[in-house]
N, C-alpha and C positions, 0 to 999 in steps of 0.2 A: 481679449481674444485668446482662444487655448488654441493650442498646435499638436493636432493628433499624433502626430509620433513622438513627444513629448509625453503626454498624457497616456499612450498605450508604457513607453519605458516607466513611468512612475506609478503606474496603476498594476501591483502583483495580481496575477491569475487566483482564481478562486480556488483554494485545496478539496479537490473531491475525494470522495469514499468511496471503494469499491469493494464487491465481492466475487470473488471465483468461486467457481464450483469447487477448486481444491488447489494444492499447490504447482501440481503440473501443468494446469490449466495458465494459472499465473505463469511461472516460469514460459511456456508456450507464448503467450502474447508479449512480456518483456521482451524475449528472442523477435518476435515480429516486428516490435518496435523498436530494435537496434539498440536495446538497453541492456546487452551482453556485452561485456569485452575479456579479455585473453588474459592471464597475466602472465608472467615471468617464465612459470614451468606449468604452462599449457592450461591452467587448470579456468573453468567458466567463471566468472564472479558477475555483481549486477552493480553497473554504475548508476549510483543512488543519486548522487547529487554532482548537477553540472549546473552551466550558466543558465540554462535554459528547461531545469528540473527537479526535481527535490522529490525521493520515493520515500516513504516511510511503509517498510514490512514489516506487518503487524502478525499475519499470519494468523493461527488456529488462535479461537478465543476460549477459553472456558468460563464458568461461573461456579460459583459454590464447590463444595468439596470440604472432607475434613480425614486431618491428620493426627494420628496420636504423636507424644513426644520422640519419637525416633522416627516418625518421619511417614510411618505406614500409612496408607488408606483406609482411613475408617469408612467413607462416603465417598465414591469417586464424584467427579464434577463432573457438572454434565457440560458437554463438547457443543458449543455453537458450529451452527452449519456453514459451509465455504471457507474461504482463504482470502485473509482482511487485508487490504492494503493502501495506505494514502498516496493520494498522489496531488505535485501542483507542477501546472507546465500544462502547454497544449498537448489536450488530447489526442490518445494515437486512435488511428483509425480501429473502430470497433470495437472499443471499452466504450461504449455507452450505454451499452446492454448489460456491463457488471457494475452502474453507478448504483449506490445505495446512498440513503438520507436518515442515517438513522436517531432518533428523538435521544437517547444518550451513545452517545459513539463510549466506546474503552476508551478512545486517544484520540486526538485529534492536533491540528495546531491552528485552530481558532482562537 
């Protein structure tokens, strides 16, 4: 016999993928979800990881690009679209519409 509130503590939430249309965007919904707090001297930060969440910001992706030996731009990379972000923890309201599934993520924690 299992005992559902057992089995939901032992059973971690599935980590999704998301994408915003940009970082303000993100930023904007973390605020809505109460995933802002304050620190010391007033200043915003985003609390990543509690009992009941784990954010990993990934942010802007790029691909390819090339640099000569000091570091210049031979090729700039080109810039993937939106602002990448993992998340595991119950879903806040309205991030389901920025869930992505994508066949190679950059990162993950799969």
């Amino acid at each position: 016999m299992t005992d559902p509130m057992i089995d939901e503590i032992l059973t971690p939430p599935t980590p999704t993928m998301f994408l915003f249309p940009d970082e303000a965007a993100w930023i904007n919904a973390a605020r809505a979800a109460g995933f802002m707090t304050t620190d010391e001297e007033g200043a915003e930060r985003l609390a990543t990881f509690t009992k009941d969440r784990a954010i990993d910001v990934i942010g802007t992706i790029t691909r390819g690009g090339e640099w000569d030996d000091e570091g210049n731009v031979i090729t700039p990379p080109t810039v993937l679209d939106g602002y990448h972000i993992n998340y595991q923890g119950k879903l806040p309201e309205g991030w389901e519409q920025y869930a992505v599934y994508p066949k190679t993520p950059v990162r993950s924690w799969f």
